[in-house]
TITOR-498927 format. One record per residue (C-alpha): x negated, y negated, z; residue in three letters. Coordinates in steps of 0.05 Angstrom, whole numbers, plus 5000, padded with zeros to 4 digits. Last residue first. Layout:
<rs>
XYZALA;...
</rs>
This chain:
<rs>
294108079034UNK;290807559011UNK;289007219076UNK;286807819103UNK;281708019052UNK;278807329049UNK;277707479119UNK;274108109112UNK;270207919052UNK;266307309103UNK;266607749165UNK;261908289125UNK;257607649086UNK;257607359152UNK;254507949175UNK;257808409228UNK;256708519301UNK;262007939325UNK;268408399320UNK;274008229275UNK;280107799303UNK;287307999294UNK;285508749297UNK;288609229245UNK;281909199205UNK;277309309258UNK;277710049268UNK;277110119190UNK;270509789196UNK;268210299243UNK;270710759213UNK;266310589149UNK;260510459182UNK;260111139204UNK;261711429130UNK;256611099098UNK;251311339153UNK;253412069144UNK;251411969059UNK;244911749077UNK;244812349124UNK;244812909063UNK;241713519082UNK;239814079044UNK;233413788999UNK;229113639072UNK;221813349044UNK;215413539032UNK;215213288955UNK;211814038935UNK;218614378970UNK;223813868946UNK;220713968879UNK;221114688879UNK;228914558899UNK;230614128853UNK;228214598806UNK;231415148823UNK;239014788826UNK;236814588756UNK;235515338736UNK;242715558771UNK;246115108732UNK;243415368667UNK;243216058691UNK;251515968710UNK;252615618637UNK;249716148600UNK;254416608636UNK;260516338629UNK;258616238551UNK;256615548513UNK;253215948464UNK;245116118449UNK;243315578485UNK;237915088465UNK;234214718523UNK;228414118487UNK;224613768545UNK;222613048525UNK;217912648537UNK;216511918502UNK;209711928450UNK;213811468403UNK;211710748386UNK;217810538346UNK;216709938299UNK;222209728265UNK;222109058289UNK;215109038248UNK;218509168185UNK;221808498189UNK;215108168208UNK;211008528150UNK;217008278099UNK;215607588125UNK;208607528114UNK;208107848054UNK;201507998024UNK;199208458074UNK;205508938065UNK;207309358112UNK;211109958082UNK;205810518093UNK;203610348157UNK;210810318183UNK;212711038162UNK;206211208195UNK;207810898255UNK;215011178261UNK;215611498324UNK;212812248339UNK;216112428402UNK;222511988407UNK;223412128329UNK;222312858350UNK;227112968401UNK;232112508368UNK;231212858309UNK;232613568325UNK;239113358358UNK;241812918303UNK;240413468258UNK;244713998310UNK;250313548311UNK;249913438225UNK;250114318225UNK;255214178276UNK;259813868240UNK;259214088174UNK;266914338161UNK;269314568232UNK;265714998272UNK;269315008337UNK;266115408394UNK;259415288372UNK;254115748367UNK;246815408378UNK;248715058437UNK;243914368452UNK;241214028517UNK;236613478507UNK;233813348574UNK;230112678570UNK;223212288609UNK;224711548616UNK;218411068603UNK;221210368598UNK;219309858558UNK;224709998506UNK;223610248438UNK;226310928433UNK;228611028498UNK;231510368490UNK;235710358436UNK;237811028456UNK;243310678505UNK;249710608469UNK;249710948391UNK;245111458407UNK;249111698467UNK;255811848431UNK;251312298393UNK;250812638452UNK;253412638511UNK;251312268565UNK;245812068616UNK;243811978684UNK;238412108743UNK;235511688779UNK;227812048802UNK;227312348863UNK;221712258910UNK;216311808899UNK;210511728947UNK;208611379006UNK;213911749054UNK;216411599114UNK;214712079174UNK;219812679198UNK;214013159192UNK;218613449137UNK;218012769105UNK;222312249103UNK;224511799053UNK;229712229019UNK;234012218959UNK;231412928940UNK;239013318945UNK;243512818945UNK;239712548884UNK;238713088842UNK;244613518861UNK;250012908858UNK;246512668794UNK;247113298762UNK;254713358762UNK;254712638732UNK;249612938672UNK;253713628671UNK;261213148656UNK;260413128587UNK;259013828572UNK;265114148532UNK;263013578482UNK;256213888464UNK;250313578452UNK;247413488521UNK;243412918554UNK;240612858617UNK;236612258624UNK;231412138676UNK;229811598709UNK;223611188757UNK;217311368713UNK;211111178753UNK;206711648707UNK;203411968765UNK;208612178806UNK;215012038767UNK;212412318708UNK;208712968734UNK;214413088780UNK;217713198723UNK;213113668690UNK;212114078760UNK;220314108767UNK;220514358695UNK;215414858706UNK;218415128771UNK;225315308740UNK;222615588677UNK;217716108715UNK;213216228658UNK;206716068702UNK;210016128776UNK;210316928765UNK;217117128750UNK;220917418808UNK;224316948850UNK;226416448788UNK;227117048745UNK;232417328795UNK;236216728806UNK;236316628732UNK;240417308727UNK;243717148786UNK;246716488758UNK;249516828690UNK;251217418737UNK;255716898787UNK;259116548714UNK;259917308683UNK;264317418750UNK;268216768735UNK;269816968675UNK;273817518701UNK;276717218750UNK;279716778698UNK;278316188665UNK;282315538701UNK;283715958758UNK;276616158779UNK;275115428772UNK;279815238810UNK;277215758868UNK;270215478867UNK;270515248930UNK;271415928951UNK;263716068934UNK;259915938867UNK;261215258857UNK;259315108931UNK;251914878912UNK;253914058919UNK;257814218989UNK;252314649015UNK;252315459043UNK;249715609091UNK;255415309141UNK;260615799106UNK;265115939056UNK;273216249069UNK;279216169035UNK;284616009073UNK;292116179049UNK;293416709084UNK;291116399149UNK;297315859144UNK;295915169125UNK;298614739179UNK;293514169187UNK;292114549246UNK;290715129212UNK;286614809172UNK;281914529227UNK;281015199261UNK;278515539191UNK;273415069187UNK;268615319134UNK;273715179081UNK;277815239013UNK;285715129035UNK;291515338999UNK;298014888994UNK;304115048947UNK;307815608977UNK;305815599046UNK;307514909034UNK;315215169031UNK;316015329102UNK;315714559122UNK;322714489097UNK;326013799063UNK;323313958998UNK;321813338956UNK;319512939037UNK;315613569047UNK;311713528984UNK;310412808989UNK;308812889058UNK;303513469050UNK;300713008986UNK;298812469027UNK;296512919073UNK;291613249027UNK;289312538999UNK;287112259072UNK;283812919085UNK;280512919015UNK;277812169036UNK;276612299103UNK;272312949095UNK;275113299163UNK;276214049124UNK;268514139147UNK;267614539087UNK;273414049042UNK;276814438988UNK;284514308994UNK;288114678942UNK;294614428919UNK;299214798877UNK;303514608827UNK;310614858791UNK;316414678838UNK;311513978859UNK;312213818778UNK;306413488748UNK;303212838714UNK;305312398747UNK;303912648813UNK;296112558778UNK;296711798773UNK;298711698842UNK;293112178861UNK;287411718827UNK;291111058842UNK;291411088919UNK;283611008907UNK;281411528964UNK;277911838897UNK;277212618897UNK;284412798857UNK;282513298800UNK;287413748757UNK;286614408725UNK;292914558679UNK;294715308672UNK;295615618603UNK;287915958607UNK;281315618604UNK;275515958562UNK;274215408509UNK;274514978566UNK;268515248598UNK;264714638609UNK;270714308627UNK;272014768681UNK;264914778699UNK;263314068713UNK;271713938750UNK;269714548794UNK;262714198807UNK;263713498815UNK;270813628865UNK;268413988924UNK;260513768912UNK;262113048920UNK;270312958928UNK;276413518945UNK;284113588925UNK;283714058865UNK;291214008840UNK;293214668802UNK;299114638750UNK;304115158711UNK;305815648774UNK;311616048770UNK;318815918779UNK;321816138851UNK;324215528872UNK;318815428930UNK;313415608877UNK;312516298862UNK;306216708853UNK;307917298803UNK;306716778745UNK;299817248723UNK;295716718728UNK;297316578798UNK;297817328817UNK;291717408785UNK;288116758827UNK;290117068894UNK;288417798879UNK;281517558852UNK;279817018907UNK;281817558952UNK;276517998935UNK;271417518928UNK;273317438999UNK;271718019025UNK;265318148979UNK;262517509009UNK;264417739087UNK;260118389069UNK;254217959032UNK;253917619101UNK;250718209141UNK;250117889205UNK;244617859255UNK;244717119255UNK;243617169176UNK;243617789148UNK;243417909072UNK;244518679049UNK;248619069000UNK;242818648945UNK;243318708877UNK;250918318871UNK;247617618891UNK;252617018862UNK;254216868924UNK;247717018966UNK;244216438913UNK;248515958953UNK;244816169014UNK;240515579045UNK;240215789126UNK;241915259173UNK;238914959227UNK;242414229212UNK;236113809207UNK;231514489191UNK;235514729130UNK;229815249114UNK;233115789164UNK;230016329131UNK;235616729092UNK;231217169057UNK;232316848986UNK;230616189013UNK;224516339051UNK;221916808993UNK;221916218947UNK;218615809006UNK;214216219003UNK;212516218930UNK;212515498931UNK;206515448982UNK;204414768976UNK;197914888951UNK;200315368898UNK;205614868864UNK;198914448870UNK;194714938831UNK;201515008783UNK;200714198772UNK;193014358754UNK;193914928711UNK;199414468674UNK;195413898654UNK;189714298644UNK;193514668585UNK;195413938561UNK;201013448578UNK;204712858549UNK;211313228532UNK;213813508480UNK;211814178481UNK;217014398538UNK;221514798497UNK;226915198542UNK;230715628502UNK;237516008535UNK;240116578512UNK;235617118491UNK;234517288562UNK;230316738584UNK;226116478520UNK;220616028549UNK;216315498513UNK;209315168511UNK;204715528482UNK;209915778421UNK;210315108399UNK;203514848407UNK;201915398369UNK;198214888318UNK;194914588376UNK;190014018353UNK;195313708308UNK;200513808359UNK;196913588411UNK;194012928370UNK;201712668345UNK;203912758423UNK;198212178431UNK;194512168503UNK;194311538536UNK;195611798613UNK;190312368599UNK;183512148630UNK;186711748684UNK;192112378699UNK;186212808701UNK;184112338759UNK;189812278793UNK;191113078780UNK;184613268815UNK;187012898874UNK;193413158876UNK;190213838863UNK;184813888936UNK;191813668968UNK;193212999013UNK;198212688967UNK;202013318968UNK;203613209053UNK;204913929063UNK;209014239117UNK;209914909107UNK;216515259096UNK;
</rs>
């Protein structure tokens, strides 16, 4: 990929000043000057997913400038780096592959020399012969009854994404019960042994580096549980299942080879979904289902390397948002779907976002003077409208929204969703459109008082918002969906010049951490932390 300092571009410059000319613009005026506003701005992909963009505050030159600096900075290369296998992880020389998971067009991907769609079909395999026998009750537990529970032991990308998708797809889960321990809380797996029976679970460990302290800490927690309710180190062969890079480091933690599933170093903890890391969610719906989730993802895969950078959904989403939080200063953005199944997509999203784009250096390896990712968050809806829309609608703060909608739902019941869908269509547009006019007309000159009530009411409008309806909540809606915010944050990784695969703020955590960890079986702590540091530490001592 090149390296492009934006700020320095023939169109960064050209979008400061458009951006001077524009930053006042009324939503009210494009529509009324556009009557195909509409149909201008907005993308059908596939007949299942609708992305309208028209709300936002930009104009035809708007756009033709942010694609001139998509252009600048060489998107479409870095497009082809990605697909080809281009080592564009430069901090950990690693390829970026996630898309070769869900790739079935392709016999071919080499990396080092090596054909890696071949060790991908391998292990889909298994994943499918595995997860049948599971579903099927031919796998036995150590007293020969069959499997009721699965424990995903894993955290970030291990545990955010299966736990995402299997309540996503919910409405396609079978009889077994998907559980979650990620939290090195003793309270998060305490509270999940209650919950099954060790003759009926299995535990699957799903940790790349299979050395992530916290699942580590969990897995062997639950390796002496087990062996202390069975008295025979045979039977985890039975129950525990590991989901790795390190094969070496399973092993040792005596999980035999059987039971490893394999992914590798190109591919990253927070795009792992689709790999063996995935494995709970393949047995929470079905191999089956999982398949349509990898063609849901390649389908969008293929538009996003295909289409022309114009209607490529991916790449104008990341332009518009970069548009906010570059010119427009905006520091959030809200991710908001109407649909139950959904609730955990906005916390799944914040791990890619800001894992991915939390960065301060460049690829130059210089500190940046320009925003990076935006915060992202959000909720359901309506639940949302009744907590924090307050302030989108008349808050000082500028926060561009996702409003994520299924047209079909899985449980139609009495008017529900017809009221779902209303709330919806209003929220976009009362957060588009305000209520000036409504205002106006009840202000009365005569009345002090009255004209200060009604003044409260007062909701400016003009706030952005992208509108995505889905045809259904299906396996494969759900895998382009994913797989068109995993685009974007990567387009604006690429324009932002800066390293989206690696994650060292996270590394640094974990440093101190051991150290501190060291200290805490010592008498006296070590003079190289802050009194606030020694000041916790002690009062942690003397209550304990």
């Amino acid at each position: 990929m090149k390296n492009i300092n934006p700020t320095k571009t023939f169109s960064w410059k050209q979008l400061t000043d458009h951006f001077y000319d524009v930053k006042n613009i009324c939503m009210n005026d494009l529509f009324n000057i556009d009557q195909n506003r509409f149909h201008n701005y907005s993308i059908l992909f596939q007949d299942n997913i609708l992305v309208d963009f028209s709300k936002n505050r930009i104009t035809n030159q708007t756009l033709q400038l942010l694609l001139m600096l998509a252009k600048e900075c060489f998107v479409s290369d870095a497009i082809q780096s990605m697909f080809l296998g281009h080592k564009i992880n430069k901090t950990e020389n690693r390829s970026v592959l996630h898309v070769a998971l869900r790739n079935q067009l392709n016999n071919s991907i080499f990396v080092d020399n090596v054909n890696i769609m071949i060790n991908i079909q391998k292990e889909l395999k298994k994943i499918k012969n595995f997860s049948d026998s599971v579903i099927q009750g031919s796998w036995k537990g150590y007293t020969g009854k069959s499997i009721s529970d699965v424990v995903n032991v894993g955290i970030g990308g291990s545990y955010l994404g299966p736990y995402m998708v299997t309540e996503s797809l919910k409405a396609y889960k079978n009889h077994l019960k998907i559980h979650f321990v990620s939290n090195i809380d003793g309270t998060n797996v305490t509270e999940i042994l209650k919950k099954v029976n060790l003759e009926t679970t299995i535990f699957l460990i799903a940790s790349k580096s299979f050395s992530t302290d916290e699942t580590i800490s969990n897995a062997n927690y639950l390796k002496n549980w087990c062996l202390f309710h069975t008295n025979y180190a045979k039977y985890l062969d039975l129950h525990f299942f590991a989901l790795c890079e390190n094969v070496t480091a399973a092993l040792n933690f005596g999980i035999v080879s059987r039971n490893i599933f394999k992914f590798w170093d190109w591919v990253g903890g927070r795009y792992s979904i689709w790999s063996s890391a995935g494995l709970s969610i393949v047995l929470s719906i079905g191999f089956k289902n999982f398949e349509l989730l990898l063609c849901g993802a390649r389908m969008m895969d293929q538009h996003f390397l295909n289409q022309e950078l114009s209607q490529n959904i991916p790449v104008i989403l990341a332009l518009i948002s970069l548009w906010y939080t570059s010119f427009f200063g905006t520091e959030t953005e809200a991710i908001l779907p109407y649909d139950e199944y959904m609730h955990a997509f906005p916390e799944y999203l914040q791990q890619s976002y800001m894992e991915s784009n939390g960065k301060s250096i460049d690829r130059n390896g210089n500190l940046v003077t320009w925003k990076t990712s935006p915060i992202i968050w959000g909720q359901c809806g309506t639940n949302s409208q009744h907590s924090f829309f307050q302030l989108l609608h008349q808050g000082t703060t500028l926060i561009p929204c996702d409003f994520i909608f299924p047209a079909i739902s899985h449980n139609p019941i009495n008017d529900h969703h017809e009221k779902l869908l209303s709330n919806f269509l209003a929220q976009t547009r009362a957060l588009a459109f305000g209520n000036e006019k409504i205002i106006n007309n009840n202000m009365n000159s005569n009345s002090l008082n009255c004209s200060s009530r009604v003044s409260y009411k007062y909701c400016p409008g003009n706030k952005p918002t992208n509108s995505i309806m889905l045809k259904k909540l299906t396996p494969c809606v759900l895998g382009s969906l994913i797989s068109l915010y995993e685009h974007k944050i990567f387009v604006q990784g690429v324009i932002l010049n800066i390293f989206s695969f690696d994650q060292w703020g996270v590394e640094l955590g974990k440093l101190v951490t051991n150290d501190i960890l060291g200290d805490l079986s010592k008498e006296k702590f070590s003079n190289q932390y802050d009194s606030s540091t020694r000041g916790l530490l002690n009062s942690y001592k003397q209550w304990m």
